[in-house]
Backbone of each chain as nested JSON, in Angstrom:
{
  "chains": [
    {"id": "A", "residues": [
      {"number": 1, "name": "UNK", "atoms": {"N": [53.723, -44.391, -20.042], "CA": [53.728, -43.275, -20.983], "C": [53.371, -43.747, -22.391]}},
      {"number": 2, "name": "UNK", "atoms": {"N": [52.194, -42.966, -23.296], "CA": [52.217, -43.299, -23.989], "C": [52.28, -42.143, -25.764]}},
      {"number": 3, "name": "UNK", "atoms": {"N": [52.017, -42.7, -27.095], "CA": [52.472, -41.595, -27.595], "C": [51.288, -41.018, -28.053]}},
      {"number": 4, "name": "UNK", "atoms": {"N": [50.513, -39.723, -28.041], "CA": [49.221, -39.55, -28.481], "C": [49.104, -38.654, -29.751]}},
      {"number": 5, "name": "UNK", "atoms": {"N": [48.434, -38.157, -30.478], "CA": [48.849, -37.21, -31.51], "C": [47.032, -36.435, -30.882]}},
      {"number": 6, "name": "UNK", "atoms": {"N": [47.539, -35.497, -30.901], "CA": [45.949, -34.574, -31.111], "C": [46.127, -33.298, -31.749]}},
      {"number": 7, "name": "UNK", "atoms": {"N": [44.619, -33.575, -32.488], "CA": [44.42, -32.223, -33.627], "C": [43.464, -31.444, -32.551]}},
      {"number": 8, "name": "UNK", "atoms": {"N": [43.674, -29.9, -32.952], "CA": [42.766, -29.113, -32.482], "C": [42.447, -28.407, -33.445]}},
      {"number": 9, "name": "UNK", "atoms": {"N": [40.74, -27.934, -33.46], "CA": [40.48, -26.392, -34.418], "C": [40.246, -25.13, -33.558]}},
      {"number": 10, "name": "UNK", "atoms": {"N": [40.903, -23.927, -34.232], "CA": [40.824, -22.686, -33.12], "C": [39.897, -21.999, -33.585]}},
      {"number": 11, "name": "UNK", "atoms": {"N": [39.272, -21.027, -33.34], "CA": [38.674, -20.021, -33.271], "C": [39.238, -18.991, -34.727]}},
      {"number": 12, "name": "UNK", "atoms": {"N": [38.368, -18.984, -36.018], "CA": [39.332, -18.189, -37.024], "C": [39.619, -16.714, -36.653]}},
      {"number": 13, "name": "UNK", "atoms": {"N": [38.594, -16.249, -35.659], "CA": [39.133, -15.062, -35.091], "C": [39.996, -14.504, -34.102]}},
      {"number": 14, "name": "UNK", "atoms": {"N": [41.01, -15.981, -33.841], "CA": [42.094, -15.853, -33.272], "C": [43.541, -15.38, -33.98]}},
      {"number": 15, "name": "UNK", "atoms": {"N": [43.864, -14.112, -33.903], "CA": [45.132, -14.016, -34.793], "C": [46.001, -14.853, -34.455]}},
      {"number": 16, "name": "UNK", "atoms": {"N": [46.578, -15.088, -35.7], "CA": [48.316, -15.937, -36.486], "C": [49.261, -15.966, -35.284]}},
      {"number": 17, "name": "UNK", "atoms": {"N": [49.117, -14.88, -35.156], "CA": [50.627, -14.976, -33.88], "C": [50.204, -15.229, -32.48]}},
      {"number": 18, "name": "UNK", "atoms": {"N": [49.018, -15.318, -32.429], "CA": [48.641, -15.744, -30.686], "C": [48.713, -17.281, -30.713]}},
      {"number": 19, "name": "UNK", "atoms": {"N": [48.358, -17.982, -31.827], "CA": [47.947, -18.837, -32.056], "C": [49.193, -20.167, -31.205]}},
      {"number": 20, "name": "UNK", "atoms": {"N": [50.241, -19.954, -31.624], "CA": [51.681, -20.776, -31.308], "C": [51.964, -20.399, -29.222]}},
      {"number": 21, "name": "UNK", "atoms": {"N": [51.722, -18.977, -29.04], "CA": [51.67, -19.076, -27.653], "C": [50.546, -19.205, -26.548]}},
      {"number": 22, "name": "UNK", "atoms": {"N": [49.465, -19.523, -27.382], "CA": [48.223, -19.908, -26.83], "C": [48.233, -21.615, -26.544]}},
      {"number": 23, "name": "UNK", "atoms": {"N": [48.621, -22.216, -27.821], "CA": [49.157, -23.365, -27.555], "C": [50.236, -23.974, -26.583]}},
      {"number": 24, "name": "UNK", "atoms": {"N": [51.098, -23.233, -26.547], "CA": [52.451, -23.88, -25.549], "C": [51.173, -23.317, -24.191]}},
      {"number": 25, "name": "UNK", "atoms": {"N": [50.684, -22.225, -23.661], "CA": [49.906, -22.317, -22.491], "C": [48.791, -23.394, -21.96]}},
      {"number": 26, "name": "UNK", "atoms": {"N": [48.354, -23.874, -23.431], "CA": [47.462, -25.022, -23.388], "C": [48.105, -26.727, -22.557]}},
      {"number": 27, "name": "UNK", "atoms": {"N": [49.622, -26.317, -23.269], "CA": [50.296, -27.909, -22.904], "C": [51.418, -27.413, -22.222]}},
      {"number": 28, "name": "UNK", "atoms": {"N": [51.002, -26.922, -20.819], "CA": [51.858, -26.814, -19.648], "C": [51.042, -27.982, -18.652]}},
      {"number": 29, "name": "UNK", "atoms": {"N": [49.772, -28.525, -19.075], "CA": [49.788, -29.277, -18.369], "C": [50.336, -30.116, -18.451]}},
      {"number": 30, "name": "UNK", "atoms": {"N": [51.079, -30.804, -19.536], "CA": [51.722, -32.214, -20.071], "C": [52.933, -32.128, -19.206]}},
      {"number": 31, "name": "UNK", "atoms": {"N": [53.714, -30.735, -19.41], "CA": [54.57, -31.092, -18.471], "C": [54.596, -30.679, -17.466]}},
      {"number": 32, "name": "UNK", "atoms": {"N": [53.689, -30.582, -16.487], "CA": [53.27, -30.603, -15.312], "C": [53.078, -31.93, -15.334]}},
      {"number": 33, "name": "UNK", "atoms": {"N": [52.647, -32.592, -15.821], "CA": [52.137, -33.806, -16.1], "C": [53.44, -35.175, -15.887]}},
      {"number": 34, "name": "UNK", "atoms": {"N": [54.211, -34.614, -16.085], "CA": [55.556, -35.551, -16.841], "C": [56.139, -35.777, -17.914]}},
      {"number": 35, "name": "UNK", "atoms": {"N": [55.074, -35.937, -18.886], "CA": [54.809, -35.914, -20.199], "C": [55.785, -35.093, -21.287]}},
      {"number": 36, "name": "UNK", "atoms": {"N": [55.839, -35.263, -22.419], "CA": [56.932, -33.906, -23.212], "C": [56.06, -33.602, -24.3]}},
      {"number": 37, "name": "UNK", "atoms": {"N": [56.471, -32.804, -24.74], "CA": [55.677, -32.493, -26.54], "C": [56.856, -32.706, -27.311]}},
      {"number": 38, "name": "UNK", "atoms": {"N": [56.378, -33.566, -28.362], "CA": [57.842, -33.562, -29.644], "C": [57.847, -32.95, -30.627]}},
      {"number": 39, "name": "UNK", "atoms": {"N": [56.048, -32.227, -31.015], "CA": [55.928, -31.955, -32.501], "C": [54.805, -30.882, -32.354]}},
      {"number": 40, "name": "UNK", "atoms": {"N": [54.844, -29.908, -32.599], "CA": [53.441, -28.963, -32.983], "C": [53.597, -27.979, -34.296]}},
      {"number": 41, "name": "UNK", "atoms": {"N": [52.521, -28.675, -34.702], "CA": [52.286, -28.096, -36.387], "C": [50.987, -27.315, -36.487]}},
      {"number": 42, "name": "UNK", "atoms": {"N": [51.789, -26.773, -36.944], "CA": [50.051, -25.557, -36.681], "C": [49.969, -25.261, -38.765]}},
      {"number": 43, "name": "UNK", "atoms": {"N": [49.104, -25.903, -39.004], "CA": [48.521, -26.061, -40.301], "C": [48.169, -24.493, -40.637]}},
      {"number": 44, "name": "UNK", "atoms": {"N": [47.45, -23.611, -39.915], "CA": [46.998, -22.278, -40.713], "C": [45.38, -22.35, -40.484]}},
      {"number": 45, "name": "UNK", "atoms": {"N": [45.123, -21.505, -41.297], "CA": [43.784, -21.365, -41.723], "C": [43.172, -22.532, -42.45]}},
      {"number": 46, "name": "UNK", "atoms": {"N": [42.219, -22.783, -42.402], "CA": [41.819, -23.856, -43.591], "C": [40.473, -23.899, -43.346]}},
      {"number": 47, "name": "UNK", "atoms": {"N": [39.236, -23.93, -44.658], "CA": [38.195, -24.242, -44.968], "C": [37.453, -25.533, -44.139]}},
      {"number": 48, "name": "UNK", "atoms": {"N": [36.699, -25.403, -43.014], "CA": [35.796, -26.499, -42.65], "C": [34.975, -27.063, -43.65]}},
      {"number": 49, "name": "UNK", "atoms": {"N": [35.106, -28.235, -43.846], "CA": [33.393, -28.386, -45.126], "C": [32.371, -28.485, -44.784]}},
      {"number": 50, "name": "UNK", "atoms": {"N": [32.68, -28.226, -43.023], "CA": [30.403, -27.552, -42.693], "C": [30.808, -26.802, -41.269]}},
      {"number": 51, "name": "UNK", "atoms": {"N": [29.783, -26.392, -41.087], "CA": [30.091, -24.979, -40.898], "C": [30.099, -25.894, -38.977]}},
      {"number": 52, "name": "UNK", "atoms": {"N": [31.326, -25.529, -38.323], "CA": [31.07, -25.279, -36.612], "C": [31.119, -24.036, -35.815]}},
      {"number": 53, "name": "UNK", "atoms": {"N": [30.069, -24.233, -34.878], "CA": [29.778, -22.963, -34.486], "C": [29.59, -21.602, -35.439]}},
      {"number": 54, "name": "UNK", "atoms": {"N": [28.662, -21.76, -36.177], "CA": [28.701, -20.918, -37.159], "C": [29.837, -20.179, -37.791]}},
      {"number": 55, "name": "UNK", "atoms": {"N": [30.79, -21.0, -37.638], "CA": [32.016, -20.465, -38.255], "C": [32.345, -21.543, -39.618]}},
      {"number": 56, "name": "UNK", "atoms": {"N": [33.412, -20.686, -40.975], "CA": [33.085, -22.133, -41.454], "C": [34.691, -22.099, -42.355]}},
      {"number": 57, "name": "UNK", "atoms": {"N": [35.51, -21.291, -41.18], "CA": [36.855, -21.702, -41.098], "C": [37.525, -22.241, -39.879]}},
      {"number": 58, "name": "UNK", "atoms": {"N": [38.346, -22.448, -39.802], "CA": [38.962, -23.015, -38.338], "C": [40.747, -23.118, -38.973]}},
      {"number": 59, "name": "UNK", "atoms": {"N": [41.424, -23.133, -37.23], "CA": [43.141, -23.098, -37.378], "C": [43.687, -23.906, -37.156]}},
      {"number": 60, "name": "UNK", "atoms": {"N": [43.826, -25.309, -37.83], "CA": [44.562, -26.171, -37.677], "C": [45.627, -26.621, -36.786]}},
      {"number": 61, "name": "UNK", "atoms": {"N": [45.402, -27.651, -35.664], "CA": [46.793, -27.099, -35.613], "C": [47.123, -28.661, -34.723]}},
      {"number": 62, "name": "UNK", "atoms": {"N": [47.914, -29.862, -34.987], "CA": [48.35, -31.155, -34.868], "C": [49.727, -30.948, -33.843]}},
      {"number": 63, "name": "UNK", "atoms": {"N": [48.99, -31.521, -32.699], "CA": [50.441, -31.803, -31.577], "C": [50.387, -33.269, -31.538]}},
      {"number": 64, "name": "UNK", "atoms": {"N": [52.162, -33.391, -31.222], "CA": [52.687, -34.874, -31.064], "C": [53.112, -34.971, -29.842]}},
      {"number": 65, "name": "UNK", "atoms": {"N": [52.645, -35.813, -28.936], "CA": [52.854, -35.333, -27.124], "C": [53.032, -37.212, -26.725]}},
      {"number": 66, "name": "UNK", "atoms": {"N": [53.972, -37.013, -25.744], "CA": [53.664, -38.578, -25.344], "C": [53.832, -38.175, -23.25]}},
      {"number": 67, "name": "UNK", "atoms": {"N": [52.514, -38.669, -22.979], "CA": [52.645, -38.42, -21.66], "C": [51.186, -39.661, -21.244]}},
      {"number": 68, "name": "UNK", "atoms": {"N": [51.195, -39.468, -19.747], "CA": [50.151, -40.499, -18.876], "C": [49.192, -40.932, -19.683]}},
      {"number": 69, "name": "UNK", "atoms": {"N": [48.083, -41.575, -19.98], "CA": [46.82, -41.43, -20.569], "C": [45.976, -40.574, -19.368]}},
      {"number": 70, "name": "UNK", "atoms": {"N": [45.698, -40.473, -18.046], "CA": [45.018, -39.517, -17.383], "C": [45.551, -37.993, -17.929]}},
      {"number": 71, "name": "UNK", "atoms": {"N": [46.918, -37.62, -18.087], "CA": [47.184, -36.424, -18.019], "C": [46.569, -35.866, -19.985]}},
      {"number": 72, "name": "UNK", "atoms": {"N": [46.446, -36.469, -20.758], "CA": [45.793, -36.769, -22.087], "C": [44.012, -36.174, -21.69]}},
      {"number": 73, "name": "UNK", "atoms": {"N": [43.764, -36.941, -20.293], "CA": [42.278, -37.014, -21.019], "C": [41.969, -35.144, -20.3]}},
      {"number": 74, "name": "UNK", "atoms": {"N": [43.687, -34.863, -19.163], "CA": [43.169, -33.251, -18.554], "C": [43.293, -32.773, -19.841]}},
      {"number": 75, "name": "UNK", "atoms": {"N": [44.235, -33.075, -20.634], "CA": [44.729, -31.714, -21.34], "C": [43.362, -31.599, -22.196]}},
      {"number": 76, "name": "UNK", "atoms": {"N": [42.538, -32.763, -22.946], "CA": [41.464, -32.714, -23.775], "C": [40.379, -31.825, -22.819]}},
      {"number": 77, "name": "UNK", "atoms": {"N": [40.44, -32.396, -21.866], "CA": [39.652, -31.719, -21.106], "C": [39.323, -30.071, -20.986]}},
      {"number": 78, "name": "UNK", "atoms": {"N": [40.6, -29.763, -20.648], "CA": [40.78, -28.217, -20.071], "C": [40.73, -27.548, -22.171]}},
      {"number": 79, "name": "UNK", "atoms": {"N": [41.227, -28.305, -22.975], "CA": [40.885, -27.847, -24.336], "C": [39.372, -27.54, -24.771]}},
      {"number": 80, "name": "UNK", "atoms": {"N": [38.64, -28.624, -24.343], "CA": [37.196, -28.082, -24.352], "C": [36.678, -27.019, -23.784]}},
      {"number": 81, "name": "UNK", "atoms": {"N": [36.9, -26.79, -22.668], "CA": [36.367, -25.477, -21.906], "C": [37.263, -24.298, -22.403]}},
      {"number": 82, "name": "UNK", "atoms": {"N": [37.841, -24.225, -23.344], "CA": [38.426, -23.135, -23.894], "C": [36.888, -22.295, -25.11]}},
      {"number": 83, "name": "UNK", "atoms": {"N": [37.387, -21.3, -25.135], "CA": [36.345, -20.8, -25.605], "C": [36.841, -20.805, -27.114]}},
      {"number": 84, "name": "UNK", "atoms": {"N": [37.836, -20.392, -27.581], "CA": [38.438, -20.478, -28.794], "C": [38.907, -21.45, -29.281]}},
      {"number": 85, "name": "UNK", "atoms": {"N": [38.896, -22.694, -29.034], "CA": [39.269, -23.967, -28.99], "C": [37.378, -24.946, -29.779]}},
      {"number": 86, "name": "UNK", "atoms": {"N": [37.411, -24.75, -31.102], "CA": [35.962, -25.101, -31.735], "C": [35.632, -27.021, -31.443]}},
      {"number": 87, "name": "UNK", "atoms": {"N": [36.979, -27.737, -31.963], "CA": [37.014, -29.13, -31.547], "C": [38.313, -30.084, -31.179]}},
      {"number": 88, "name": "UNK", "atoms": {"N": [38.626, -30.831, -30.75], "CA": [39.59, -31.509, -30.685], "C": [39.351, -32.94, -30.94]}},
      {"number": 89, "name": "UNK", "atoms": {"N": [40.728, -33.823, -31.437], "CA": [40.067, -35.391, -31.393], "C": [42.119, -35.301, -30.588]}},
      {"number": 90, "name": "UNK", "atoms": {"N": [41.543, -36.57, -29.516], "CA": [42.627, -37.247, -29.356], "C": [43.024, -38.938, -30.384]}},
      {"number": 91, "name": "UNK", "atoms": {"N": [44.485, -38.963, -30.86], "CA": [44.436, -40.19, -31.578], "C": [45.893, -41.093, -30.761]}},
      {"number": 92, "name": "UNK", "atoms": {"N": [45.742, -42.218, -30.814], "CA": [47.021, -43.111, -30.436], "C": [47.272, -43.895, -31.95]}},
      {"number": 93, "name": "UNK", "atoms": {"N": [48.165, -42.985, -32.896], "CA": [48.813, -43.172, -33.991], "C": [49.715, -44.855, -34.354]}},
      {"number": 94, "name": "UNK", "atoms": {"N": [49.737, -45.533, -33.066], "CA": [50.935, -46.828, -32.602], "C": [49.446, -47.858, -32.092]}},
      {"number": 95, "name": "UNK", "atoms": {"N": [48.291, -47.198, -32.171], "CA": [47.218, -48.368, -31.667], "C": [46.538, -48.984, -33.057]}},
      {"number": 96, "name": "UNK", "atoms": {"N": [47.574, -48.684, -34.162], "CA": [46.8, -49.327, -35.012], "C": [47.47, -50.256, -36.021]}}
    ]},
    {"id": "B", "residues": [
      {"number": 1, "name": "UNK", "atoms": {"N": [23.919, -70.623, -82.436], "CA": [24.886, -69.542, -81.671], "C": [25.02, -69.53, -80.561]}},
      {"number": 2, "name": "UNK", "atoms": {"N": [26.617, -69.379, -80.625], "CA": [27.627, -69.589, -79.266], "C": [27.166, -68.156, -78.569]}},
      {"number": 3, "name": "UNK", "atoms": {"N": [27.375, -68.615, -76.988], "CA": [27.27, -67.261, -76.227], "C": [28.179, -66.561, -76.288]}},
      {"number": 4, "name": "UNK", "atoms": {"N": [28.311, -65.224, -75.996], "CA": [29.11, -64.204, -75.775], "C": [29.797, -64.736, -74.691]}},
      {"number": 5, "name": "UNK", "atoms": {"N": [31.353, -64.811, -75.053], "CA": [32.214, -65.298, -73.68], "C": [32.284, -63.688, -72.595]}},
      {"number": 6, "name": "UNK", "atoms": {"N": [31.69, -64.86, -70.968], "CA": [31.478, -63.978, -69.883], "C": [32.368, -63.458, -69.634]}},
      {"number": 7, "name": "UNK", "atoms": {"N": [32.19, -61.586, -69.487], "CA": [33.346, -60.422, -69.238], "C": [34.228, -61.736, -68.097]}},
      {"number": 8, "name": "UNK", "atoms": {"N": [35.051, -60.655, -68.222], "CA": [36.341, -60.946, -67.157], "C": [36.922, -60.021, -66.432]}},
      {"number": 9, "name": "UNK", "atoms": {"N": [36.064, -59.389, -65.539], "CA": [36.308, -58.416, -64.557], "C": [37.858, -58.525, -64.146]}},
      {"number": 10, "name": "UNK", "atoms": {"N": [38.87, -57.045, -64.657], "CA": [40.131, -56.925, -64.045], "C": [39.651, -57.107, -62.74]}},
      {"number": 11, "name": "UNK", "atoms": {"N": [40.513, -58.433, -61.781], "CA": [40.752, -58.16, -61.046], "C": [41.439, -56.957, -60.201]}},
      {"number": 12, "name": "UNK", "atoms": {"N": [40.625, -55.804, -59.029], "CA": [41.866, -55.136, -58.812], "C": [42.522, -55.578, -57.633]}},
      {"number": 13, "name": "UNK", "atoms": {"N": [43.707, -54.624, -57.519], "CA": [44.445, -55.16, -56.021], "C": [44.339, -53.902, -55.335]}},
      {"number": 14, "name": "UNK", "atoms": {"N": [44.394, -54.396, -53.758], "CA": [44.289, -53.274, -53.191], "C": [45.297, -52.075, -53.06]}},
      {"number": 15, "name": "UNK", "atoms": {"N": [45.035, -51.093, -52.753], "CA": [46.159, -49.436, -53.245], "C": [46.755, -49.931, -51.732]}},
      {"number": 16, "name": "UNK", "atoms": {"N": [46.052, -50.098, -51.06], "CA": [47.359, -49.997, -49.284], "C": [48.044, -51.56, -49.079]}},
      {"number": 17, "name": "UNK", "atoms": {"N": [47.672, -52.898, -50.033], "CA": [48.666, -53.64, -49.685], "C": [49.487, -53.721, -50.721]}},
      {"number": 18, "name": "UNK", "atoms": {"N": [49.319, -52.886, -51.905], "CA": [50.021, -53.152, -52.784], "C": [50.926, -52.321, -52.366]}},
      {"number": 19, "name": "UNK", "atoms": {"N": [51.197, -51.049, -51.899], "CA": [51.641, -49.834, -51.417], "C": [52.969, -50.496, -50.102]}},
      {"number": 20, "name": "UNK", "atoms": {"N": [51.983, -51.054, -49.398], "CA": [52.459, -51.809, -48.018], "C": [52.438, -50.326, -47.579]}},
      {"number": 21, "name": "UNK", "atoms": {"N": [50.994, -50.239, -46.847], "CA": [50.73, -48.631, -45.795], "C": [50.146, -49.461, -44.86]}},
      {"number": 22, "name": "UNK", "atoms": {"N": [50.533, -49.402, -43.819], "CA": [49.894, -50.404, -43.064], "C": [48.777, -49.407, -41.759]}},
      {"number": 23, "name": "UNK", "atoms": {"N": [49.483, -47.721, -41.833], "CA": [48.307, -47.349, -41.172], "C": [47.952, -46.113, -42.399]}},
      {"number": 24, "name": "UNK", "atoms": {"N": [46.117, -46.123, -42.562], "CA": [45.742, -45.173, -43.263], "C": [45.355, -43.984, -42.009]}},
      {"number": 25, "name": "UNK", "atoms": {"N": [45.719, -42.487, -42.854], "CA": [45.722, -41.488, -41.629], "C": [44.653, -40.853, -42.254]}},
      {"number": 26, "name": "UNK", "atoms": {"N": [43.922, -40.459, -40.994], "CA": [42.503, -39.447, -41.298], "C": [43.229, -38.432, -41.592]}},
      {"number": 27, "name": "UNK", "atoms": {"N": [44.805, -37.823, -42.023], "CA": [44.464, -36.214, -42.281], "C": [44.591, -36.181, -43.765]}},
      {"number": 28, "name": "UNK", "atoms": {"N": [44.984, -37.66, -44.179], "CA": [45.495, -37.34, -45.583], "C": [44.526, -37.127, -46.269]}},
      {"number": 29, "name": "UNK", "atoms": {"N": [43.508, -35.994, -46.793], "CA": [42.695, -35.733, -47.267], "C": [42.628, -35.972, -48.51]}},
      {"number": 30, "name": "UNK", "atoms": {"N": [43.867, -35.62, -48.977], "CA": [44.016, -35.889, -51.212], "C": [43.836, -37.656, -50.877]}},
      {"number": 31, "name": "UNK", "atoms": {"N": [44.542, -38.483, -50.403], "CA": [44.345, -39.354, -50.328], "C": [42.687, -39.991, -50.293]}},
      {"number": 32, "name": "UNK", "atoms": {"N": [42.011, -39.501, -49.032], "CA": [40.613, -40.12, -48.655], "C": [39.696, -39.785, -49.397]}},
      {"number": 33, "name": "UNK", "atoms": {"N": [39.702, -38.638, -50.526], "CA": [38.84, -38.421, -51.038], "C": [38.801, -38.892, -52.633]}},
      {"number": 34, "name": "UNK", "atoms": {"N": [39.97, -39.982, -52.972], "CA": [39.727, -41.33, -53.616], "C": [38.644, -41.975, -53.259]}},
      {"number": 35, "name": "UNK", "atoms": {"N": [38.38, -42.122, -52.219], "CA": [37.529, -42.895, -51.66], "C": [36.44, -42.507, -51.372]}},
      {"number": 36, "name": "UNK", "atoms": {"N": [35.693, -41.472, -51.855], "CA": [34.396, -40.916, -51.291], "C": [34.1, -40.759, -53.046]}},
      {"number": 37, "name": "UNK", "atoms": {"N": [32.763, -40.548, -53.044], "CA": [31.87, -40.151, -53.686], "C": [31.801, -38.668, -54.154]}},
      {"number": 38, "name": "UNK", "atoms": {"N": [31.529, -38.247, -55.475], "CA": [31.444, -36.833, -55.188], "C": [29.86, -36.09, -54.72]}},
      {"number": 39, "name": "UNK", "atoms": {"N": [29.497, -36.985, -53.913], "CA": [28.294, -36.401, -52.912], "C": [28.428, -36.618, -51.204]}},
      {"number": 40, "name": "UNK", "atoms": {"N": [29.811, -37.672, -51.656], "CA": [30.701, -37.436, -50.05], "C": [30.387, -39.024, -49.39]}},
      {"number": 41, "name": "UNK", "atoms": {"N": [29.751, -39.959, -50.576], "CA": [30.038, -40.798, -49.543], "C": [31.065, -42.108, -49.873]}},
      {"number": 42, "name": "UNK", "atoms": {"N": [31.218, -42.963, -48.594], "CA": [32.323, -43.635, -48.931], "C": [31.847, -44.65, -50.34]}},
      {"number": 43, "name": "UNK", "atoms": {"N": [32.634, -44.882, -50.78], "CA": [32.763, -45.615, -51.794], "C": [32.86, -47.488, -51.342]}},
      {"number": 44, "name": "UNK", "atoms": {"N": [32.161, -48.325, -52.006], "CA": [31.898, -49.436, -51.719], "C": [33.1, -50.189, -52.21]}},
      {"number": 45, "name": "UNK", "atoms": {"N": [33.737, -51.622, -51.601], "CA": [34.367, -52.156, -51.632], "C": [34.765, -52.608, -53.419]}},
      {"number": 46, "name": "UNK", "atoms": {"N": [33.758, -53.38, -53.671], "CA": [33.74, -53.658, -54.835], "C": [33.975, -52.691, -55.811]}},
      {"number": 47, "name": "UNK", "atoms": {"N": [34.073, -51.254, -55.526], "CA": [34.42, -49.972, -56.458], "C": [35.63, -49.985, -56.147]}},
      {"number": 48, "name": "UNK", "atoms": {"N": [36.421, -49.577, -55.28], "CA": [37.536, -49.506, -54.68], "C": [38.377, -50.304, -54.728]}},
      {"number": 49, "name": "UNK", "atoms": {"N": [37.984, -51.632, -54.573], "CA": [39.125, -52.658, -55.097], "C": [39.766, -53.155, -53.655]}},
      {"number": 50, "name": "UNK", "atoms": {"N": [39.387, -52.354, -52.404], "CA": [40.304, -52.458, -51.579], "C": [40.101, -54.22, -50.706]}},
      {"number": 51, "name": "UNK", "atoms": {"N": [40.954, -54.645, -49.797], "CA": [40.883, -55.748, -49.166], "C": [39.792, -55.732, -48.16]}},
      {"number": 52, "name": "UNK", "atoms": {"N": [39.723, -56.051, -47.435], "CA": [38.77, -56.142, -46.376], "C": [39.004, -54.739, -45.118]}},
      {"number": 53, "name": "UNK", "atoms": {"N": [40.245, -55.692, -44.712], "CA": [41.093, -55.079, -43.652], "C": [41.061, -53.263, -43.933]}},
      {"number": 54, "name": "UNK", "atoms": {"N": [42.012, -53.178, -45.434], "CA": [41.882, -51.932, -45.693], "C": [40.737, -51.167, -45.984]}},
      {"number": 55, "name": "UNK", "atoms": {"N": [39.669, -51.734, -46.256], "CA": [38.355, -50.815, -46.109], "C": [38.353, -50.404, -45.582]}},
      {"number": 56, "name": "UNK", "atoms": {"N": [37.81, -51.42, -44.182], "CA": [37.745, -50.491, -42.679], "C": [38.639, -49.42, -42.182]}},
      {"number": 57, "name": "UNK", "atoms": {"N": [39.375, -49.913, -42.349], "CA": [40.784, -48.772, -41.991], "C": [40.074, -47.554, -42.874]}},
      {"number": 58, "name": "UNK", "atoms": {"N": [39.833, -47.846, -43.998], "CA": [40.228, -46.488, -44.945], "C": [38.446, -46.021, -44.382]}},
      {"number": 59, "name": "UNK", "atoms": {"N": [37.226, -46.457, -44.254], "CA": [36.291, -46.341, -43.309], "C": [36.508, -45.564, -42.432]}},
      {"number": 60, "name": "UNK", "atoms": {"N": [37.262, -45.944, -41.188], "CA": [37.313, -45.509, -39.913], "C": [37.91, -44.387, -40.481]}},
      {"number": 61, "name": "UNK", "atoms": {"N": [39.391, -43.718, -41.056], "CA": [39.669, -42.549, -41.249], "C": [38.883, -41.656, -41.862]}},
      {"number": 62, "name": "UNK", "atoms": {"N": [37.888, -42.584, -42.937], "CA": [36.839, -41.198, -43.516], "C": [36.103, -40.929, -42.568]}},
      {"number": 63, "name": "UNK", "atoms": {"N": [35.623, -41.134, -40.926], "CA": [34.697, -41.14, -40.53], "C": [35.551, -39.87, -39.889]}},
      {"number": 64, "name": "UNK", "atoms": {"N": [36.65, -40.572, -39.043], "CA": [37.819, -39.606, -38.525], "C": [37.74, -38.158, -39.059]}},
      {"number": 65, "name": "UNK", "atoms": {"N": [38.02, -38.31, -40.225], "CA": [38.129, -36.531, -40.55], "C": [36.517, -36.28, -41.14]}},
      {"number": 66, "name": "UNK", "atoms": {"N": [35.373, -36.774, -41.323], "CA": [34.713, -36.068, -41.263], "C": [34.237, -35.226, -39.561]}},
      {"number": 67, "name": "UNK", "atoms": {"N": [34.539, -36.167, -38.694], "CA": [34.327, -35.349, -37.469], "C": [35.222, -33.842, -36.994]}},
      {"number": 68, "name": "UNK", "atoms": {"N": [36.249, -34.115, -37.856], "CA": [37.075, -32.998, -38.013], "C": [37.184, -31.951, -39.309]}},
      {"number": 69, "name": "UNK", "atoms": {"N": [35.986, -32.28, -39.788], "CA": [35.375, -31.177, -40.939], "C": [36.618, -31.075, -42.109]}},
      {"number": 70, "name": "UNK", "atoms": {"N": [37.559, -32.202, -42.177], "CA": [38.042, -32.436, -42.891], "C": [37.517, -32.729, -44.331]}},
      {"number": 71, "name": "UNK", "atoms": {"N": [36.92, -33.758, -44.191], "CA": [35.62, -34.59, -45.523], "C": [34.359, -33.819, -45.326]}},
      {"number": 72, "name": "UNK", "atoms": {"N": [33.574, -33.825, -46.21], "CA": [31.789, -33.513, -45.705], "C": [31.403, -34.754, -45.321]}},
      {"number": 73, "name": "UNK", "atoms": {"N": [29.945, -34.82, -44.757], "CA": [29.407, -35.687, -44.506], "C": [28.678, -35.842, -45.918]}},
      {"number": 74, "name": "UNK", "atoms": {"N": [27.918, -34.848, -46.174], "CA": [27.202, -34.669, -47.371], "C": [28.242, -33.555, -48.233]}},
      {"number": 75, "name": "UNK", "atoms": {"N": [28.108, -33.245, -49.81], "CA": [27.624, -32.56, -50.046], "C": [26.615, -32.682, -51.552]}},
      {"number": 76, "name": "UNK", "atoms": {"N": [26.35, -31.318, -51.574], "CA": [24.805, -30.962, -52.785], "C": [25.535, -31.0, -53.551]}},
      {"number": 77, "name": "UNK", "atoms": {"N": [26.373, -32.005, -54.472], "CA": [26.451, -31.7, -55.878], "C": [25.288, -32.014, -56.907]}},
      {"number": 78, "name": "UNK", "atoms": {"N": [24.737, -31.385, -57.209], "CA": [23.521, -31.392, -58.248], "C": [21.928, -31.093, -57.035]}}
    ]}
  ]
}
């Protein structure tokens, strides 16, 4: 098990309040997985400084998860094929 | 006539070992953008003052959040 931090950007035309239970649906795989979540911060709205997907806001939003590295690369995974889901980075915060 | 005695460049020290930060984070944006240019790009060692080690570090995080549209890559000032 290890500890991963990943940022995601949403879709700015996702409303405020979907935003927190769209997420916990996102990371049912973790614990399906084994895995737990310790931390999700959902930053808000905020200014991209170039434009993705012709959008040129996005919704912040930083989870702290420590689970498998395979069950990491589903959850990035199944995050991409989201349609409202613009980018993600996975980081290992302890690999440096 | 004597020469002009050669400047004496302040040494600087670096902001993350003087600090003791031992990891720099791509989100800290007020932070990274010490370190950029105001046309967005990173700023060279010898400007910065920083160590070696901490360049890169502070490098790799500007690269970090520009992929996360955190930093620009560019921008048009002027």
């Amino acid at each position: 098990m290890r500890r991963y931090e990943v940022m995601v950007i949403l879709d700015p035309n996702t409303e405020e309040r979907t935003v927190q239970p769209s997420l916990d649906q996102f990371l049912t795989v973790v614990k399906d997985g084994g895995g737990s979540v310790e931390k999700v911060d959902v930053w808000g709205r905020r200014r991209l400084s170039y434009d993705i997907a012709k959008k040129s806001e996005g919704i912040y939003a930083i989870i702290d998860l420590t689970a498998e590295p395979a069950t990491v690369k589903e959850l990035d995974r199944q995050l991409n094929l989201q349609e409202s889901v613009l980018r993600t980075k996975v980081m290992r915060p302890e690999a440096h | 006539m004597a020469k002009p005695a050669p400047r004496k460049p302040k040494k600087k020290v670096c902001l993350f070992c003087q600090e003791k930060l031992s990891y720099v984070d791509y989100k800290d944006t007020a932070l990274l953008r010490k370190f950029i240019s105001d046309r967005g790009k990173i700023r060279a060692r010898r400007v910065t003052g920083n160590c070696t080690q901490h360049q890169r570090d502070v490098a790799t995080a500007i690269k970090n959040a520009r992929e996360m549209a955190l930093l620009p890559y560019t921008s048009t000032a002027r």
